[in-house]
ZAFIRO-690642 format. One record per residue (C-alpha): residue in one letter; x, y, z; chain. Coordinates in Angstrom, 1 decimal, always signed. Example, Ala and Ser with C-alpha at 12.3 -4.5 7.8 and 13.67 -1.06 7.14 Angstrom:
2
res: A | east: +12.3 | north: -4.5 | up: +7.8 | chain: A
res: S | east: +13.7 | north: -1.1 | up: +7.1 | chain: A
This chain:
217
res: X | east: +138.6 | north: +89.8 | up: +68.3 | chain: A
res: X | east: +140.8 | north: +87.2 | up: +69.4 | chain: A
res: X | east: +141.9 | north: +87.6 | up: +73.4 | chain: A
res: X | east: +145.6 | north: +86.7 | up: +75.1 | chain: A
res: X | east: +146.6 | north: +86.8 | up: +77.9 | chain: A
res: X | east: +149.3 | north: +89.1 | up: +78.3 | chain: A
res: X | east: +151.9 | north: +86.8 | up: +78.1 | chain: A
res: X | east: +150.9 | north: +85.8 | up: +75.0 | chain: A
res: X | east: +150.1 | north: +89.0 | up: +73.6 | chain: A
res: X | east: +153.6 | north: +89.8 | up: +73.9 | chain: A
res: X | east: +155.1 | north: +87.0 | up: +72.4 | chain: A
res: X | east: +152.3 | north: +87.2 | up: +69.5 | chain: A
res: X | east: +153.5 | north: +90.9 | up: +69.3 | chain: A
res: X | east: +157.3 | north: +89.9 | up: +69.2 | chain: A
res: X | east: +156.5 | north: +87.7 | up: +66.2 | chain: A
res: X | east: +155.0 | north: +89.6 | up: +64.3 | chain: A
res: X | east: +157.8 | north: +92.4 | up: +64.4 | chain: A
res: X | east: +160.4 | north: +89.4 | up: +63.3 | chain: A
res: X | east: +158.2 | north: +89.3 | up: +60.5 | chain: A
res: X | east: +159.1 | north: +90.7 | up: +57.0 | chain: A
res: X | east: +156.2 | north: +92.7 | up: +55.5 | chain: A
res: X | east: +156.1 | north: +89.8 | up: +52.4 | chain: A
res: X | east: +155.7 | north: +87.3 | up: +55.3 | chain: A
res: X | east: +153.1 | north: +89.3 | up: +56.9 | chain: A
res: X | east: +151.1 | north: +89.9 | up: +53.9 | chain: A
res: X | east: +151.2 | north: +85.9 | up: +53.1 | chain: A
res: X | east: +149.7 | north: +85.0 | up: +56.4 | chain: A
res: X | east: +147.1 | north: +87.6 | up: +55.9 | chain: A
res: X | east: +146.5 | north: +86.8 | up: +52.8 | chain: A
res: X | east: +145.9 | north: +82.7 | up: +53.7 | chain: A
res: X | east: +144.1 | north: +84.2 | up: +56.9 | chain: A
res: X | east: +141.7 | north: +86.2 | up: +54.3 | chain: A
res: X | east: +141.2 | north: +82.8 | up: +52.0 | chain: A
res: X | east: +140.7 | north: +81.1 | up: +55.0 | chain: A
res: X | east: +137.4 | north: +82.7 | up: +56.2 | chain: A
res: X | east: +136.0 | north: +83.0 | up: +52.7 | chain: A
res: X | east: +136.6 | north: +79.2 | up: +52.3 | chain: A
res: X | east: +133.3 | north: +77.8 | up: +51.2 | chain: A
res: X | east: +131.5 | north: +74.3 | up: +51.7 | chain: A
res: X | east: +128.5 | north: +72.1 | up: +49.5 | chain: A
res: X | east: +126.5 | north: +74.0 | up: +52.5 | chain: A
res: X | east: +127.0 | north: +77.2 | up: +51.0 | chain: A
res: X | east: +125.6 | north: +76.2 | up: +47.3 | chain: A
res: X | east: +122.0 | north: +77.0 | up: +46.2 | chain: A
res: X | east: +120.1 | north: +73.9 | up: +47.8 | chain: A
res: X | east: +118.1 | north: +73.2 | up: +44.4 | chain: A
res: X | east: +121.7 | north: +72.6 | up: +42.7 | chain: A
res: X | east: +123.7 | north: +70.9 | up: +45.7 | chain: A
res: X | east: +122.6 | north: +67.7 | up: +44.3 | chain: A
res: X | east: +123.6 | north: +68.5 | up: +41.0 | chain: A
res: X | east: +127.5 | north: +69.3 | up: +41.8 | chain: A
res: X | east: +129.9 | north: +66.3 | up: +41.2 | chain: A
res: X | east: +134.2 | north: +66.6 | up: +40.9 | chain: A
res: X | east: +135.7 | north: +66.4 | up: +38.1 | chain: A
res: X | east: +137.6 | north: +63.2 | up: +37.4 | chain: A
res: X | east: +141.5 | north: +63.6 | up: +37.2 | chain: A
res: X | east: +142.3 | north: +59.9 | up: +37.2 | chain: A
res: X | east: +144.5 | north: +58.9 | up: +34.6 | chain: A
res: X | east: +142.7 | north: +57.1 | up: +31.7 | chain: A
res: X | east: +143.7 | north: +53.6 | up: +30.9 | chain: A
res: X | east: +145.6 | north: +53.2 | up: +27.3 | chain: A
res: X | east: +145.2 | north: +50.8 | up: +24.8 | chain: A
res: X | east: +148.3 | north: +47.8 | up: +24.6 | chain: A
res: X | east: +151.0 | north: +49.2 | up: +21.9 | chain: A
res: X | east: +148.9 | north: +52.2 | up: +20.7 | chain: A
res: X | east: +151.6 | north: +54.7 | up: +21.2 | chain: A
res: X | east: +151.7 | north: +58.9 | up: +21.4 | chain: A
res: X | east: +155.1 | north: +60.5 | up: +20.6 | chain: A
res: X | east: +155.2 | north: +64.5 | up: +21.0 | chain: A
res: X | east: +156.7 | north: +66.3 | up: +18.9 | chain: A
res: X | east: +158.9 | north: +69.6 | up: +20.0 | chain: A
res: X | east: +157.8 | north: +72.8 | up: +18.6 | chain: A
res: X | east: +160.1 | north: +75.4 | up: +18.3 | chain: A
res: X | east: +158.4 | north: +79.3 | up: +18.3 | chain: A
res: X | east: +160.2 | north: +82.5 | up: +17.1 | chain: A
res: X | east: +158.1 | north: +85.9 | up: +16.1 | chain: A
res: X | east: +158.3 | north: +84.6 | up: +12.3 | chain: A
res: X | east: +156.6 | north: +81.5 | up: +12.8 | chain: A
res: X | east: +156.8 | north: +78.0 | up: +14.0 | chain: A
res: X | east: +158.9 | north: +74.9 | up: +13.1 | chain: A
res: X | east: +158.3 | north: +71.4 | up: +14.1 | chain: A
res: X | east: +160.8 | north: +68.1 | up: +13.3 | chain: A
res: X | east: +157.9 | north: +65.6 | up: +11.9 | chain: A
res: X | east: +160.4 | north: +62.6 | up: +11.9 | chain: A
res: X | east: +163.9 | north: +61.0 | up: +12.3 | chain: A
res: X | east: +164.9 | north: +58.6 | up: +9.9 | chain: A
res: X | east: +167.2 | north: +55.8 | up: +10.8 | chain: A
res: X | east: +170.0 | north: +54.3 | up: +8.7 | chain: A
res: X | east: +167.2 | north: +51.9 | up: +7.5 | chain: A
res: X | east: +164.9 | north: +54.6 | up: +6.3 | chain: A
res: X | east: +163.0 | north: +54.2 | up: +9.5 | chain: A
res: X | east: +160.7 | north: +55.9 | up: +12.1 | chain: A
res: X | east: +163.8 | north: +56.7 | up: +14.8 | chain: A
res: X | east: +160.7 | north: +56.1 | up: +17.2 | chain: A
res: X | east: +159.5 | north: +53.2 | up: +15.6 | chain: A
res: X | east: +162.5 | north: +51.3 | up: +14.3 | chain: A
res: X | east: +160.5 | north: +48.5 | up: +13.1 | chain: A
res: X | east: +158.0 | north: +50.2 | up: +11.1 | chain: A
res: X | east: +159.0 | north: +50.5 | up: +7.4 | chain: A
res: X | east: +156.6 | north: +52.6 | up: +5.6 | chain: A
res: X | east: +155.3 | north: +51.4 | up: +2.0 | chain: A
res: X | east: +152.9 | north: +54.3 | up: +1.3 | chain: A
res: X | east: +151.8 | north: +57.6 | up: +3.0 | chain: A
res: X | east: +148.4 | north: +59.2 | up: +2.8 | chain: A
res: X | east: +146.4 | north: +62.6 | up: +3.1 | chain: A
res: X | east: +143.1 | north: +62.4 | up: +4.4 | chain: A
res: X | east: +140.6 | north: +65.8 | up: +4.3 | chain: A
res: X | east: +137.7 | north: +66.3 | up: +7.0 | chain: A
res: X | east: +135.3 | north: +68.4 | up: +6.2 | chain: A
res: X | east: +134.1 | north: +70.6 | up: +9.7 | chain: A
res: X | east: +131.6 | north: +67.6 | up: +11.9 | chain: A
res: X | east: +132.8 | north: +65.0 | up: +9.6 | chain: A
res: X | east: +133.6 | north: +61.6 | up: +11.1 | chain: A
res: X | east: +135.5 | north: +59.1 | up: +9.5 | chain: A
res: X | east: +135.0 | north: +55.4 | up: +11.4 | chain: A
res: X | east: +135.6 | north: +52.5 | up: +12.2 | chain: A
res: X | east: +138.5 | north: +51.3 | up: +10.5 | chain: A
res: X | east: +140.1 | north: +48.2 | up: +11.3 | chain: A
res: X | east: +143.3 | north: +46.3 | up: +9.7 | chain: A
res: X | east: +144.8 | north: +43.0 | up: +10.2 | chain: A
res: X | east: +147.5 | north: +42.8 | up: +8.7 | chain: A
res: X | east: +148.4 | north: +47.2 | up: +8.7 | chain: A
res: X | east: +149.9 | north: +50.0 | up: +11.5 | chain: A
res: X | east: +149.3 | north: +53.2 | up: +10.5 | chain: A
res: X | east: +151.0 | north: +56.5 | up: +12.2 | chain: A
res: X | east: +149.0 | north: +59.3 | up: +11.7 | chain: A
res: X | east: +149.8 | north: +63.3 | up: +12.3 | chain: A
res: X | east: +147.5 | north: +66.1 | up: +12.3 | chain: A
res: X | east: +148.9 | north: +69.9 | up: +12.1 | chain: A
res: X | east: +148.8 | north: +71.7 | up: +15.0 | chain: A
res: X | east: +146.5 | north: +74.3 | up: +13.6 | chain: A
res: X | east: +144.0 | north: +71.6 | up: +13.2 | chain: A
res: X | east: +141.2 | north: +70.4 | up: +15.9 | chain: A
res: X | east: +140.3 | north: +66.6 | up: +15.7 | chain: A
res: X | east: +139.7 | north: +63.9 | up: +17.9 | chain: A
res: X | east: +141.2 | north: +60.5 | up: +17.2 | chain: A
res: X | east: +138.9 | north: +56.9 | up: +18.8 | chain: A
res: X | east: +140.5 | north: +54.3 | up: +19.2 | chain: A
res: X | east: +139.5 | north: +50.8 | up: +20.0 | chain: A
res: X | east: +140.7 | north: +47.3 | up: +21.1 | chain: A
res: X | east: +139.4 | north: +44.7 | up: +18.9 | chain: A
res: X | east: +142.0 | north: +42.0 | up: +20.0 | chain: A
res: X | east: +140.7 | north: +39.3 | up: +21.6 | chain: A
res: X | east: +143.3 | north: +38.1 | up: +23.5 | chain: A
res: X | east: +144.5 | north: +41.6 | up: +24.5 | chain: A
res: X | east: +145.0 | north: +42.8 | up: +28.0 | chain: A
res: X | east: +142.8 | north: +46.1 | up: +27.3 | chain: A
res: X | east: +140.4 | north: +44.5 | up: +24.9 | chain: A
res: X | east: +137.3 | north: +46.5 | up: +24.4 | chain: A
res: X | east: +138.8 | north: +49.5 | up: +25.5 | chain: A
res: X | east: +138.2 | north: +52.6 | up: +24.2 | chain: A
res: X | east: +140.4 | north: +56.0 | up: +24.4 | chain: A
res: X | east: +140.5 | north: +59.3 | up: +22.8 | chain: A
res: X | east: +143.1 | north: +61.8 | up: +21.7 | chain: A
res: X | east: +143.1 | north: +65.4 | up: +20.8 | chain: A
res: X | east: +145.0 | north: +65.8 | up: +18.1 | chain: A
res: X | east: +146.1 | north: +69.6 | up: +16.5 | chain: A
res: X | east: +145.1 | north: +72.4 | up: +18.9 | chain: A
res: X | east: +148.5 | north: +73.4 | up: +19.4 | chain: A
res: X | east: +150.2 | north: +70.8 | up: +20.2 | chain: A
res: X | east: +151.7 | north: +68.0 | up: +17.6 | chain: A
res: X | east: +151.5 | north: +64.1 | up: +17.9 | chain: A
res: X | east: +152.1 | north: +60.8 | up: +15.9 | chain: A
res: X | east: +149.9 | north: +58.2 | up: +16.8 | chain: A
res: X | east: +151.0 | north: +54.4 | up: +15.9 | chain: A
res: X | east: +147.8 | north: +51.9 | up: +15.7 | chain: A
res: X | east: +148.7 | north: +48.8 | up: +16.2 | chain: A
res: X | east: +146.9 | north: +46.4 | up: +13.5 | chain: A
res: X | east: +143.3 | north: +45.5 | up: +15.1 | chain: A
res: X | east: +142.8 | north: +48.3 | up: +16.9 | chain: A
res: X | east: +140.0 | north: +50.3 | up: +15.6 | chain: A
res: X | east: +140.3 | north: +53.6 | up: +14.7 | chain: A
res: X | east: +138.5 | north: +56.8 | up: +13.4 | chain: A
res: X | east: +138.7 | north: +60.7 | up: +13.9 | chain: A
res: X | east: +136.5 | north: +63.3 | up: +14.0 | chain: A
res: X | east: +136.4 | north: +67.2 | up: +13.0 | chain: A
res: X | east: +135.5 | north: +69.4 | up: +15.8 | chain: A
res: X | east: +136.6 | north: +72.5 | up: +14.6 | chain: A
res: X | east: +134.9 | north: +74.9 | up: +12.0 | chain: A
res: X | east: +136.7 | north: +74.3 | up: +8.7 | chain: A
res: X | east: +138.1 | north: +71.7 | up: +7.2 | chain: A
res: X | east: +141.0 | north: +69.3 | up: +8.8 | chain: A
res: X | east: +143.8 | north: +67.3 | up: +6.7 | chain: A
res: X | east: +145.4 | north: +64.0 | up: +8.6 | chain: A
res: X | east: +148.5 | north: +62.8 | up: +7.3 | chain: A
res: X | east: +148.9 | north: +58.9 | up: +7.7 | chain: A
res: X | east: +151.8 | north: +56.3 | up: +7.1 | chain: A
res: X | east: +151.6 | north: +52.6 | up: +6.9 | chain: A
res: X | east: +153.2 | north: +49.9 | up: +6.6 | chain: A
res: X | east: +151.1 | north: +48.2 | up: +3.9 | chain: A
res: X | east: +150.3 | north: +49.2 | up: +0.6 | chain: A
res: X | east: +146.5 | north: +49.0 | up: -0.6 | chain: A
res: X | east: +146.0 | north: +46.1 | up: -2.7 | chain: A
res: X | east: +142.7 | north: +46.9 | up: -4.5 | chain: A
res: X | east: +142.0 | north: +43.1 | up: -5.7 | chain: A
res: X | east: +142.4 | north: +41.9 | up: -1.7 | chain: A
res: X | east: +141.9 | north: +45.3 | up: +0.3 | chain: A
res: X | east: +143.0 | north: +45.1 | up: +4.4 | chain: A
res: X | east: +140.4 | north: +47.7 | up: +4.8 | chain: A
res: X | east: +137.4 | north: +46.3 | up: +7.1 | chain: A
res: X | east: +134.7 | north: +48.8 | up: +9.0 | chain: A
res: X | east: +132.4 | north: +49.3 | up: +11.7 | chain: A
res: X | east: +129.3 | north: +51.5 | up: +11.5 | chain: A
res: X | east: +130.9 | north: +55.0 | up: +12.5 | chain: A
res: X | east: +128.1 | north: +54.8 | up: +15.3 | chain: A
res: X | east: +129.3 | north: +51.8 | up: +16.8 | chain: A
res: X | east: +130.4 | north: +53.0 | up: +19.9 | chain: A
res: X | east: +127.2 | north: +55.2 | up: +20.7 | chain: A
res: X | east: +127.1 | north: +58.7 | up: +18.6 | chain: A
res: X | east: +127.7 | north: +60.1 | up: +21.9 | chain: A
res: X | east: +131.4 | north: +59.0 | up: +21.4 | chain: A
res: X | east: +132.4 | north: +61.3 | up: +18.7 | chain: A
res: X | east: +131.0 | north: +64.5 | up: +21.0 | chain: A
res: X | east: +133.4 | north: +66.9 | up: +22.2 | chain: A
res: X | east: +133.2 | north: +67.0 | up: +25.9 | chain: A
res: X | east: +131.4 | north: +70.0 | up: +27.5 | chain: A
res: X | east: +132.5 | north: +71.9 | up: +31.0 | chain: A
């Protein structure tokens, strides 16, 4: 029990009749959440070591790999999403300066990977349905790049829906964490020349097999 003097019990007692009954229940509520707060002290000693936070820092992104969301409109019949814009040119309205010369369907069966891929002389924009679960590495190859050697990864599908646009020399892979098969549509800006192909890999392992794991906790 806490003790006033009777001074201050009055005033206390005056403020709390100026208080609304939403007012009242907030401070009693934060009062209540207050006392229950806990501490590391108040963990299970043989797991205190064991407890870590979770980082929330932002992760770095690879020079000129860019991710465009795409709006998706809901109604109780179904869903509709605008893929892309076209410009006067023909053009990605988000990537003015990417004309494409051929556009590709890729299937996944459930686990697979597909990596590295790398291209010198290609950008590719790739989509994945929203109904879809993949993850998309990437990975700077340039040399003189400011995030050279990075590496980042993107969710694509699981409800939401991206384009990605690799810049050429970036490597760059997906892989199928759901449980049934996964289609990636991709656009570039080169056509395949079979006698002279711009088509160069890296063991899909390259990175550690680790990479292509879907994160647990």
């Amino acid at each position: 029990m806490c003790h006033f003097e009777r001074s201050e019990k009055s005033n206390f007692i005056r403020f709390a009749r100026s208080l609304t009954s939403f007012e009242m229940t907030s401070i009693c509520y934060k009062l209540i959440m207050y006392m229950k707060k806990l501490s590391l002290e108040d963990i299970l000693v043989k797991l205190k070591s064991d407890v870590f936070v979770q980082d929330y820092s932002k992760k770095k992104v690879i020079k000129d790999v860019k991710v465009v969301e795409i709006k998706k409109w809901s109604g109780e019949d179904g869903t509709f999403e605008e893929l892309v814009r076209l410009n006067e040119n023909g053009n990605f309205e988000e990537f003015p300066d990417f004309k494409v010369r051929q556009i590709n369907r890729s299937k996944i069966l459930p686990g697979g990977v597909k990596a590295w891929h790398i291209h010198f002389n290609q950008e590719d924009i790739w989509y994945v349905s929203p109904d879809d679960l993949m993850i998309m590495g990437l990975w700077d190859l340039r040399n003189d790049s400011d995030t050279k050697d990075v590496k980042m990864r993107v969710v694509l599908g699981a409800g939401t829906t991206k384009l990605i646009y690799v810049p050429r020399g970036v490597a760059h892979g997906v892989v199928n964490v759901s449980k049934r098969p996964g289609i990636i549509i991709y656009f570039v800006n080169q056509q395949f020349n079979f006698t002279d192909p711009d088509e160069r890999r890296l063991k899909w392992d390259a990175a550690g097999e680790e990479f292509w794991m879907a994160e647990k906790g």
